[in-house]
C-alpha positions as CSV (number, residue, x, y, z in Angstrom):
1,X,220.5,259.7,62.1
2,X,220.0,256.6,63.9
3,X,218.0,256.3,66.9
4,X,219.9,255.5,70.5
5,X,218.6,251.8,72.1
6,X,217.2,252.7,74.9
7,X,219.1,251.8,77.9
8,X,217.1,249.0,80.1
9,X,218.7,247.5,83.3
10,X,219.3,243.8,83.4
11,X,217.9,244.6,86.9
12,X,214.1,245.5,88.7
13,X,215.1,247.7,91.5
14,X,213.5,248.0,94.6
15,X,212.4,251.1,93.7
16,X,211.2,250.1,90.3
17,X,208.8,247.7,92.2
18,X,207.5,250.3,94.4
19,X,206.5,252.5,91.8
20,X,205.0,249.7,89.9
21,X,202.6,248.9,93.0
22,X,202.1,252.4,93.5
23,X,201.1,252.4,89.9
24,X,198.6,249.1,90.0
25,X,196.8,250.8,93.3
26,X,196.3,253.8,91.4
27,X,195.0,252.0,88.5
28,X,192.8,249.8,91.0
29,X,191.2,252.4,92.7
30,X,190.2,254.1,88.8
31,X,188.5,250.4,88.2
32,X,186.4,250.2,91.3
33,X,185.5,254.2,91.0
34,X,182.6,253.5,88.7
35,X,181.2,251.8,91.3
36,X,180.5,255.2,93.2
37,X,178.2,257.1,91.8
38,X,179.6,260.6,92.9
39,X,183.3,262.3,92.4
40,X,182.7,263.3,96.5
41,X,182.4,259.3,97.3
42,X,185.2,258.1,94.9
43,X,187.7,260.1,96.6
44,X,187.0,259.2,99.9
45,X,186.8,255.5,98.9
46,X,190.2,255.9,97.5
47,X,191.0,257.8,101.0
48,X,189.6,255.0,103.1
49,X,191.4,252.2,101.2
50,X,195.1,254.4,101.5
51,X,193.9,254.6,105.5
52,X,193.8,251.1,105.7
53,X,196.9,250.3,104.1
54,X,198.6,252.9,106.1
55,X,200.3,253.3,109.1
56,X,196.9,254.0,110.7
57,X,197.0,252.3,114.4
58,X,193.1,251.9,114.5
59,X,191.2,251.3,111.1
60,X,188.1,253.4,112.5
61,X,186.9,256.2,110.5
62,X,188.5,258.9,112.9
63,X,191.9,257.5,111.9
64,X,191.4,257.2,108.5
65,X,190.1,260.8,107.8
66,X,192.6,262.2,109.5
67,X,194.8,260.1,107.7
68,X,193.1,261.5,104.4
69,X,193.7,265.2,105.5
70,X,189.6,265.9,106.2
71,X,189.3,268.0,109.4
72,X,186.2,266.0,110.1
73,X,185.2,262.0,109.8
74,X,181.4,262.6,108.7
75,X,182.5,261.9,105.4
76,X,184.2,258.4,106.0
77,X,181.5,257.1,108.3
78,X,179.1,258.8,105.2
79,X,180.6,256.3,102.8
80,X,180.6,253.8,105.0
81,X,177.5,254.2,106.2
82,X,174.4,256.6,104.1
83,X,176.1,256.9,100.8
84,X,174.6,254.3,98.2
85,X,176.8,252.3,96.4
86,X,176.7,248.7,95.6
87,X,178.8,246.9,97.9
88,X,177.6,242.9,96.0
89,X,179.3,244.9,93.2
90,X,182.9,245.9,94.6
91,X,183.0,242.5,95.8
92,X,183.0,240.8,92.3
93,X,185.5,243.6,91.2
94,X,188.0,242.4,93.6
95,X,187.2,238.7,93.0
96,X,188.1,239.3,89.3
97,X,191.1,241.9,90.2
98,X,192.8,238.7,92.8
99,X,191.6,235.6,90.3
100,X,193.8,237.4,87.5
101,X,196.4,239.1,90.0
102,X,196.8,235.5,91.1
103,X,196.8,233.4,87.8
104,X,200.1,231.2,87.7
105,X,200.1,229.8,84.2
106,X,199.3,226.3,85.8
107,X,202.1,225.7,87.9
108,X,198.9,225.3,90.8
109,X,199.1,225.3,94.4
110,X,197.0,221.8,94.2
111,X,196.7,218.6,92.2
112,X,197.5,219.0,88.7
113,X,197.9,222.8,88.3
114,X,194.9,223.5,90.6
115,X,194.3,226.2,92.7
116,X,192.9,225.6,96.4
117,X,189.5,227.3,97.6
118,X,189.8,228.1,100.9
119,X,186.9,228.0,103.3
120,X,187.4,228.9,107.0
121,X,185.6,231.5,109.3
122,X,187.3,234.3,111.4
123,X,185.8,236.3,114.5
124,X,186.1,239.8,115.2
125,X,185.5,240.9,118.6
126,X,183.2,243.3,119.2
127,X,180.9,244.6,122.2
128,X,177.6,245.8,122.7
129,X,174.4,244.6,121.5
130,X,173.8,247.2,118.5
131,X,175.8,245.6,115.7
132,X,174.8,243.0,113.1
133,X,175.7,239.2,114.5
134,X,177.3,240.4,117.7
135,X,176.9,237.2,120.1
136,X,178.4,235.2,122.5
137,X,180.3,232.6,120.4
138,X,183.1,230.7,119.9
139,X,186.0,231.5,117.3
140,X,189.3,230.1,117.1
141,X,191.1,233.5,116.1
142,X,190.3,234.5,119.5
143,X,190.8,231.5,120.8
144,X,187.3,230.6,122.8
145,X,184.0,231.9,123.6
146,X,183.6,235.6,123.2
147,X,181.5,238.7,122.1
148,X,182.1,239.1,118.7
149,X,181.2,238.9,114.8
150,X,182.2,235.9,112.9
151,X,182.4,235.9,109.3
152,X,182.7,233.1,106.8
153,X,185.6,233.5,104.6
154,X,186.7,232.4,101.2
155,X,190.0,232.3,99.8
156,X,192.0,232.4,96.7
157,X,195.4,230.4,96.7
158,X,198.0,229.6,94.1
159,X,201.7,229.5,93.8
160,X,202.0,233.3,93.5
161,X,200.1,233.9,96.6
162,X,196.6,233.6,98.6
163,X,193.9,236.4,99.1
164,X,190.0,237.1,100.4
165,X,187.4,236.5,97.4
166,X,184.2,236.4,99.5
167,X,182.5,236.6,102.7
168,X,179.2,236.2,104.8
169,X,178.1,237.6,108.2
170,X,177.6,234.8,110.1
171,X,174.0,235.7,112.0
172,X,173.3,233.4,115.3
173,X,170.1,232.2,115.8
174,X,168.9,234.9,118.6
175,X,169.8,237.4,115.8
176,X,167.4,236.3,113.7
177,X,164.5,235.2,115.3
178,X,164.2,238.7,116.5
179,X,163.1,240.7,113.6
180,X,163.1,244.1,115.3
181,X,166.7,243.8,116.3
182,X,167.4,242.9,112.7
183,X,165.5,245.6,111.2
184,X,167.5,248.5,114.0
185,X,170.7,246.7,112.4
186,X,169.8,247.2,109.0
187,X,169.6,243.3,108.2
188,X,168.0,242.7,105.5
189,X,164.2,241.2,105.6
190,X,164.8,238.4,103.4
191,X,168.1,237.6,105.4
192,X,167.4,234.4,107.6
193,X,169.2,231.9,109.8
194,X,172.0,229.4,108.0
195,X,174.6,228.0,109.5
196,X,178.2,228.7,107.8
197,X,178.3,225.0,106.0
198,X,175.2,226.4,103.9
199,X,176.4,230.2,103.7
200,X,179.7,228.5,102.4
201,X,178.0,226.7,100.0
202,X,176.1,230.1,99.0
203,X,179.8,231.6,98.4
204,X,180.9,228.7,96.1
205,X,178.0,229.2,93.4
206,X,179.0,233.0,93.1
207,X,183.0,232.2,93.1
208,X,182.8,229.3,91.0
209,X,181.9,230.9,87.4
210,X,184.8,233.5,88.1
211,X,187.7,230.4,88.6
212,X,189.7,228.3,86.0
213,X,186.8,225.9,85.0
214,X,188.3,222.1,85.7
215,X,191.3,223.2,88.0
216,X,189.8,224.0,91.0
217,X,190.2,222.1,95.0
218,X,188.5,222.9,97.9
219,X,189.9,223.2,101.5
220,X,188.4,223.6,104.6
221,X,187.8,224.0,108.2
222,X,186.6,221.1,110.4
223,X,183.4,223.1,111.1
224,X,182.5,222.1,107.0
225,X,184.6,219.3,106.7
226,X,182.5,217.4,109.4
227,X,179.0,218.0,107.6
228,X,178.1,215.8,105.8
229,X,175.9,217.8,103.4
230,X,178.6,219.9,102.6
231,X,181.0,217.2,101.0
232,X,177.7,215.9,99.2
233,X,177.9,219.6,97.6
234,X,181.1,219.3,96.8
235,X,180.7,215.9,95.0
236,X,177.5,217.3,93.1
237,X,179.7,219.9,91.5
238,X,182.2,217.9,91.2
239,X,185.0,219.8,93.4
240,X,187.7,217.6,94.5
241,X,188.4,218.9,98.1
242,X,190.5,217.9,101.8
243,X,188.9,218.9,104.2
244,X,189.5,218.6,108.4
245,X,187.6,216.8,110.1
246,X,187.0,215.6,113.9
247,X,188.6,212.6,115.6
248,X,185.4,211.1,116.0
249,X,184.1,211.5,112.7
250,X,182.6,207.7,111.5
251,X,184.6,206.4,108.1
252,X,183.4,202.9,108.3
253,X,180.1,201.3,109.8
254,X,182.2,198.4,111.3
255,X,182.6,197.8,115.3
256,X,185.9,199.2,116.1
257,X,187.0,201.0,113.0
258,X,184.2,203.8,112.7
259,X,186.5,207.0,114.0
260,X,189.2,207.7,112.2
261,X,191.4,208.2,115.1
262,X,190.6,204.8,116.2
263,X,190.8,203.7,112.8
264,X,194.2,205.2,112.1
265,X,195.6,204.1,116.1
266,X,194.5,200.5,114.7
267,X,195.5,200.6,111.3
268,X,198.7,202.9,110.9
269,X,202.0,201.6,111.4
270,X,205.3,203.6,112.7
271,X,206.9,202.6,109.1
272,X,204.0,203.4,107.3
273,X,204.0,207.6,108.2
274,X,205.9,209.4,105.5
275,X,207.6,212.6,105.8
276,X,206.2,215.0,103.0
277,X,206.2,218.6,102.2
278,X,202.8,220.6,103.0
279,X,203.6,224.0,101.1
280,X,205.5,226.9,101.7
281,X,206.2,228.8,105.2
282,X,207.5,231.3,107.2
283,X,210.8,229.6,107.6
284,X,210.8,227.4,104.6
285,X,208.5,224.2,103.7
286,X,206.1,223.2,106.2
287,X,207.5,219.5,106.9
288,X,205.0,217.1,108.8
289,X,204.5,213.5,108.6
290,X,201.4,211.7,106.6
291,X,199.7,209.1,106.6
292,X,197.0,208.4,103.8
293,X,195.2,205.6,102.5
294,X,192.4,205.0,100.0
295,X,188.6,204.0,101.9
296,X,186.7,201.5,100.1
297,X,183.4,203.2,98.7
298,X,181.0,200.7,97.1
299,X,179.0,203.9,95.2
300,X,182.5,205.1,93.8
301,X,182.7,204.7,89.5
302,X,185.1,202.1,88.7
303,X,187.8,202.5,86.0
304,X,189.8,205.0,84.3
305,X,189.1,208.8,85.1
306,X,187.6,207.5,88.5
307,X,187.6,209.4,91.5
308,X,188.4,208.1,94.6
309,X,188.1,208.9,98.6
310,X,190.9,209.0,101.3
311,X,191.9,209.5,105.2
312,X,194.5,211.3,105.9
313,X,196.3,211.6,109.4
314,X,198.8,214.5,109.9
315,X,201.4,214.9,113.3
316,X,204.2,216.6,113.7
317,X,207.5,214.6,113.9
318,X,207.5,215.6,117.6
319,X,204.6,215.4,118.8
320,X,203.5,212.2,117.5
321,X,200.6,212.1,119.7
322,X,199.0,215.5,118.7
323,X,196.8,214.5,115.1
324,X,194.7,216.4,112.6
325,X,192.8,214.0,110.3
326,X,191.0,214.8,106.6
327,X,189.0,213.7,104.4
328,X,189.4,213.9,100.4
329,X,187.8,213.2,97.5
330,X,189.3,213.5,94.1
331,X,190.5,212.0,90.8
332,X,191.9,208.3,91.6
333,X,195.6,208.7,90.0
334,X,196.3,211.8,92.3
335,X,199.7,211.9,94.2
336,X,200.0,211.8,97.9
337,X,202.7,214.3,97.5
338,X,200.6,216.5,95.7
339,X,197.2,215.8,97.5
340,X,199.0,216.5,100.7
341,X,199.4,220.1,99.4
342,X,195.9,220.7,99.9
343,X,195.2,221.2,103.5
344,X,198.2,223.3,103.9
345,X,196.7,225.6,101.2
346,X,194.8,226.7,104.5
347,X,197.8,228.5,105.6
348,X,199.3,229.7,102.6
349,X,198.1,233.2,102.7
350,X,200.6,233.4,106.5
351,X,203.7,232.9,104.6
352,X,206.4,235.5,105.2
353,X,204.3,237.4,107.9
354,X,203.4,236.0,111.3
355,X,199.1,235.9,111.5
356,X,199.2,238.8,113.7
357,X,200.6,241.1,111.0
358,X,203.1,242.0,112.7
359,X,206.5,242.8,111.0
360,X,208.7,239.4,110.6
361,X,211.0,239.5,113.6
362,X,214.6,239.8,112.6
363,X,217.9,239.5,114.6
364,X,221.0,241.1,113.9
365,X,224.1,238.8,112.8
366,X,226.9,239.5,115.5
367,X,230.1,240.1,114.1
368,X,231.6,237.2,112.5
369,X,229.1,235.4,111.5
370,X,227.7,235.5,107.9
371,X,225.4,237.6,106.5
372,X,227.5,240.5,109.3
373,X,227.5,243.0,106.2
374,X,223.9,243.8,104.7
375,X,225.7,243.3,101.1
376,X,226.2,240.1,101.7
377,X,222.7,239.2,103.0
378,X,219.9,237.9,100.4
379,X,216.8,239.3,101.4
380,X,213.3,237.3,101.6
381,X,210.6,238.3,99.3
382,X,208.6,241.4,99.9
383,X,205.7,240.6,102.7
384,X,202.9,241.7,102.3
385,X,203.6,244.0,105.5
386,X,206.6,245.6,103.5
387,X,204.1,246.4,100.6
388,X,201.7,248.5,102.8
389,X,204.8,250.2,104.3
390,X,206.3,251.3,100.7
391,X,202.6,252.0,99.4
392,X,201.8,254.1,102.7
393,X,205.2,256.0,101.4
394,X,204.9,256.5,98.2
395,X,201.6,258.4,99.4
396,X,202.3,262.6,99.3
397,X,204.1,263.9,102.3
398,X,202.8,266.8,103.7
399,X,205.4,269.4,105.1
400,X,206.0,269.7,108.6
401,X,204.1,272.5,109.8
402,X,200.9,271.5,107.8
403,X,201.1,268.1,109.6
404,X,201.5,269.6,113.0
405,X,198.5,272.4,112.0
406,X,196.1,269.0,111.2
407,X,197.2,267.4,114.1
408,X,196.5,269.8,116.1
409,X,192.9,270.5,114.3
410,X,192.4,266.5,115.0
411,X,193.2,266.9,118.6
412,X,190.7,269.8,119.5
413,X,188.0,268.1,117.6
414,X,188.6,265.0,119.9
415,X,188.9,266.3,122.7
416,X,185.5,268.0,122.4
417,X,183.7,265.3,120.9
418,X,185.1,263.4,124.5
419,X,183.8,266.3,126.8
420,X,180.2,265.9,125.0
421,X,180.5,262.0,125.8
422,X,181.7,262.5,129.4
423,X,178.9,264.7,130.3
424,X,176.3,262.8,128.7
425,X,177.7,259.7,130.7
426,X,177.6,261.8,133.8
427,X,173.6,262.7,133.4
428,X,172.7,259.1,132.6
429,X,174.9,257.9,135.2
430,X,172.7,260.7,137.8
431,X,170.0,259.5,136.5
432,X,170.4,255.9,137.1
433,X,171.1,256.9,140.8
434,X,168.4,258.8,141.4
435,X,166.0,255.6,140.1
436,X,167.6,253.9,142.2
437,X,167.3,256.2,145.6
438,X,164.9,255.0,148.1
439,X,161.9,257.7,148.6
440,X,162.1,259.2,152.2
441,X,160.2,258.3,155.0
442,X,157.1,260.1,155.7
443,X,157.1,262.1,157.9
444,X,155.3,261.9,161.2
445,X,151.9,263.6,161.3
């Protein structure tokens, strides 16, 4: 008796690829388990990383235990918090789990087959005085000058797709010249000021033995693309980058031509701005206009295999007044086209999702026009949104009542934990007003 073939589909279904992420969380949350020492912490981890990627409104650890099913959230803000576990450790896990995730045989994001390393900083806001870095300072997620946390990020990015790798609390100065605040935060003694060029730099010499030796650019924000020692870094271990930098950043020491945007207003050309591709988008290709051009560097090497330094001016074909400019710094015979690629790895990692992770909006085709019948309508690639909402539902569902039963648990426990915190609020706030009472008058004898 022969065997049947067995019957494969020509065809991955939808469905087929939900299961398969289903499957690779599953398998992902079994790799970083040795990490906790305890069966108690491993299953919450796993709890607090299915909260996250869940339909969870706020990511605190109220939300996420009841997410998990506890009827309490001691044991999330234990892991998060008490429980020992080596957090440096998890964080080379995931490195290793995106670098390979993200490996696309060579066809490179960059020059050459390269990936991109993104640098760039994010802020988180955040009141109070209590937690770690909380300050008064600028970040350009929020768009100005606000209480929050800012961390320094790096990314991963190649063709199949951009994720975190690394990160550093950024810790302003009146942080840590006060030790005793430090120490109430849990900072670390050892832990002192650096500013984000130098805790990027700290980032790169963990990241850089974990990424395709030889195939490797750098992009980054103008806050490291205008220091100076940064780039020197860069050069020392020989990591071609493009990175931002300010309109009045000095190229050459020569009266009238030391800012670039002088430089460029003086030496560019309407004809010599060149329409090029900077990656993939939302909508499509990114399409601005360039204009690059080799600097003359007298330290340079000279010959084949050299490496060379360029400016590079970027506008939209609107808004030919509005300019970003770069610097870069790589092997001689790369293409514009291809170096071009590089800064736009910055914003890779937004493709097919708006920045505010928000679903894509979408409009409805009125009738008549094509694409009216869904059969006829090619979807877009699966968002990273999309993944989180078929991974949040391939998750157990509870029945109905059982749901209700923990919801209403949820909702007692609240509401009690808010009647502690309202009177407590209402004896400090007596207490404040009676400090602040005048004492009588005496009375007359």
């Amino acid at each position: 008796m022969q065997a049947k073939v067995l019957d494969v589909p020509p065809v991955v279904t939808d469905q087929e690829r939900a299961d398969e992420w289903a499957d690779q969380l599953e398998d992902l949350l079994l790799e970083v388990g040795r990490i906790f020492p305890r069966a108690e912490l491993r299953r919450r981890a796993a709890s607090c990383v299915c909260g996250l990627l869940g339909p969870v409104s706020r990511k605190n650890g109220w939300q996420i235990a009841e997410h998990a099913g506890d009827s309490r959230p001691d044991g999330q803000q234990h892991l998060l918090d008490r429980a020992c576990w080596d957090v440096d450790e998890l964080r080379d896990v995931v490195r290793r789990y995106v670098v390979e995730g993200l490996d696309d045989d060579g066809a490179g994001l960059g020059p050459g087959g390269a990936g991109v390393l993104v640098i760039d900083e994010t802020g988180f806001a955040k009141k109070g005085r209590a937690s770690a870095g909380v300050a008064r300072q600028f970040t350009g997620s929020l768009g100005g000058v606000f209480p929050c946390q800012v961390g320094v990020m790096a990314a991963w990015a190649t063709t199949a797709g951009q994720a975190l790798i690394d990160r550093e609390l950024y810790l302003p100065r009146e942080w840590t010249d006060d030790r005793e605040r430090c120490r109430a935060a849990h900072v670390p003694g050892q832990v002192g000021f650096a500013t984000k060029p130098r805790q990027a730099e700290q980032m790169i010499d963990r990241i850089l033995p974990s990424l395709p030796q030889g195939r490797v650019w750098v992009a980054a924000d103008e806050v490291y693309g205008r220091d100076g020692a940064f780039r020197a870094f860069l050069e020392k271990h020989r990591l071609p980058y493009a990175v931002t930098v300010p309109a009045s950043q000095t190229v050459l020491p020569r009266p009238g031509w030391r800012h670039v945007a002088r430089l460029v207003q003086r030496a560019a050309s309407e004809e010599d701005w060149a329409g090029l591709p900077a990656g993939p988008s939302q909508a499509g290709t990114r399409a601005w206009q360039w204009w690059v051009r080799r600097v003359p560097d007298p330290d340079s090497e000279v010959g084949r295999g050299a490496w060379a330094r360029w400016i590079i001016a970027r506008r939209r074909p609107g808004e030919p007044q509005e300019r970003d400019y770069f610097f870069a710094w790589g092997p001689e015979e790369t293409p514009v086209e291809q170096l071009v690629r590089v800064p736009g790895a910055r914003w890779s990692g937004t493709r097919g999702r708006p920045a505010s992770g928000n679903p894509p909006p979408r409009r409805r085709p009125r009738e008549g026009e094509a694409g009216s019948h869904s059969n006829s309508i090619v979807p877009i690639r699966f968002t990273a949104y999309e993944i989180r909402r078929l991974l949040a539902l391939a998750q157990p569902q509870l029945a109905q009542t059982e749901r209700l039963r923990r919801g209403l648990t949820w909702s007692r426990w609240r509401r009690c934990h808010q009647a502690v915190a309202r009177d407590c609020h209402r004896r400090r706030n007596r207490a404040r007003a009676s400090m602040r009472a005048p004492a009588p008058p005496p009375r007359p004898s």
